[in-house]
C-alpha positions as CSV (number, residue, x, y, z in Angstrom):
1,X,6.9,34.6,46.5
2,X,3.3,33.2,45.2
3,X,3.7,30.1,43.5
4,X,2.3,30.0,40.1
5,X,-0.4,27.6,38.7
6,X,2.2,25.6,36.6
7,X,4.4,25.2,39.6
8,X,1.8,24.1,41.5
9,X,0.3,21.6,38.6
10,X,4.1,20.4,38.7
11,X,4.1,19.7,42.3
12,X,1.3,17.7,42.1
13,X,1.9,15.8,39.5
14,X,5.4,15.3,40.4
15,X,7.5,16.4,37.9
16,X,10.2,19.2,38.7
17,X,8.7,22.9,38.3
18,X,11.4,24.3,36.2
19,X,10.4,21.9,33.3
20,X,6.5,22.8,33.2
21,X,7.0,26.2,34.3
22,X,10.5,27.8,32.6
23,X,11.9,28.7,36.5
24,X,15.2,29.2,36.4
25,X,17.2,25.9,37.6
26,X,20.5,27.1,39.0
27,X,23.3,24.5,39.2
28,X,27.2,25.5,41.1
29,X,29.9,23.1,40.8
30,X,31.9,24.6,43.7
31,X,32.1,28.1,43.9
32,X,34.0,28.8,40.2
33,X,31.3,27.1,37.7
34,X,27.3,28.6,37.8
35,X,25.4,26.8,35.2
36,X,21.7,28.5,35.1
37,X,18.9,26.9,32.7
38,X,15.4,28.6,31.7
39,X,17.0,32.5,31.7
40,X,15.4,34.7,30.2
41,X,18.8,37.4,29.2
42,X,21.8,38.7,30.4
43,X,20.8,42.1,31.7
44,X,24.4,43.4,33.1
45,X,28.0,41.5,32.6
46,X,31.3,42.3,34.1
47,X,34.2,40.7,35.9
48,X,33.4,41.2,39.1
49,X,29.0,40.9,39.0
50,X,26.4,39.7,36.6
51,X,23.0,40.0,36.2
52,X,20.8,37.7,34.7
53,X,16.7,37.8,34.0
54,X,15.0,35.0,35.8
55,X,11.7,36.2,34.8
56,X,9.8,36.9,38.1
57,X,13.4,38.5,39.8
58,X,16.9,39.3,38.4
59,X,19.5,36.9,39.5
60,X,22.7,39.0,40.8
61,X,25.6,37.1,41.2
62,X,29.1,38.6,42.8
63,X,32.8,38.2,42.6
64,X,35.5,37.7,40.6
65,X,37.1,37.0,37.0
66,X,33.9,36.0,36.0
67,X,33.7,35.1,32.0
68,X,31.0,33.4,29.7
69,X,32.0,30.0,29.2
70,X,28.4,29.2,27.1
71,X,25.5,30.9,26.6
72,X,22.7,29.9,24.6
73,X,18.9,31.5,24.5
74,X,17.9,29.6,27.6
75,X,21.4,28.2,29.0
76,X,24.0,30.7,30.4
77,X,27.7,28.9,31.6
78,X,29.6,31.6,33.9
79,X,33.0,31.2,35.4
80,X,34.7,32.8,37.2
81,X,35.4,32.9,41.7
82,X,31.6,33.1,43.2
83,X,31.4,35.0,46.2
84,X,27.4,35.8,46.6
85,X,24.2,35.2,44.8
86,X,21.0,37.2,45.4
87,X,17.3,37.5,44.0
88,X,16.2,40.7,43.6
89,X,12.1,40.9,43.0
């Protein structure tokens, strides 16, 4: 994937991309808690898979029990057991 102008300014400057550029920071603690920063909306949500906008891809993430612990416009807090996580451009 191209890097933008904003992530490259970033990189330069040394400061981390997803605050100049809104990309999506994803954070696990283990493989029951996904914590993902800078969304953009929650396209699909079930138990078992969720989709989430990223902005350049969608974010699909698979397995089981999964609920919404927080959501916010630009913070999403999912729980549930995480078997796989893909980007789909």
């Amino acid at each position: 994937m191209k890097e933008s102008f904003l992530e490259k300014a970033a990189r330069k400057i040394d400061i981390p991309a997803d605050l100049a550029a809104s990309v999506p920071k994803i954070i696990f603690h283990g493989y029951r808690e996904v914590y993902i920063e800078n969304h953009q909306g929650l396209l699909e949500y079930g138990e078992r898979e969720v989709h989430v906008n990223s902005g350049e891809a969608v974010l699909k993430i698979s397995g089981e029990g999964f609920h919404i612990r927080a959501m916010t416009a630009s913070e999403l807090r999912l729980e549930g057991l995480v078997f796989k996580m893909e980007f789909v451009f």
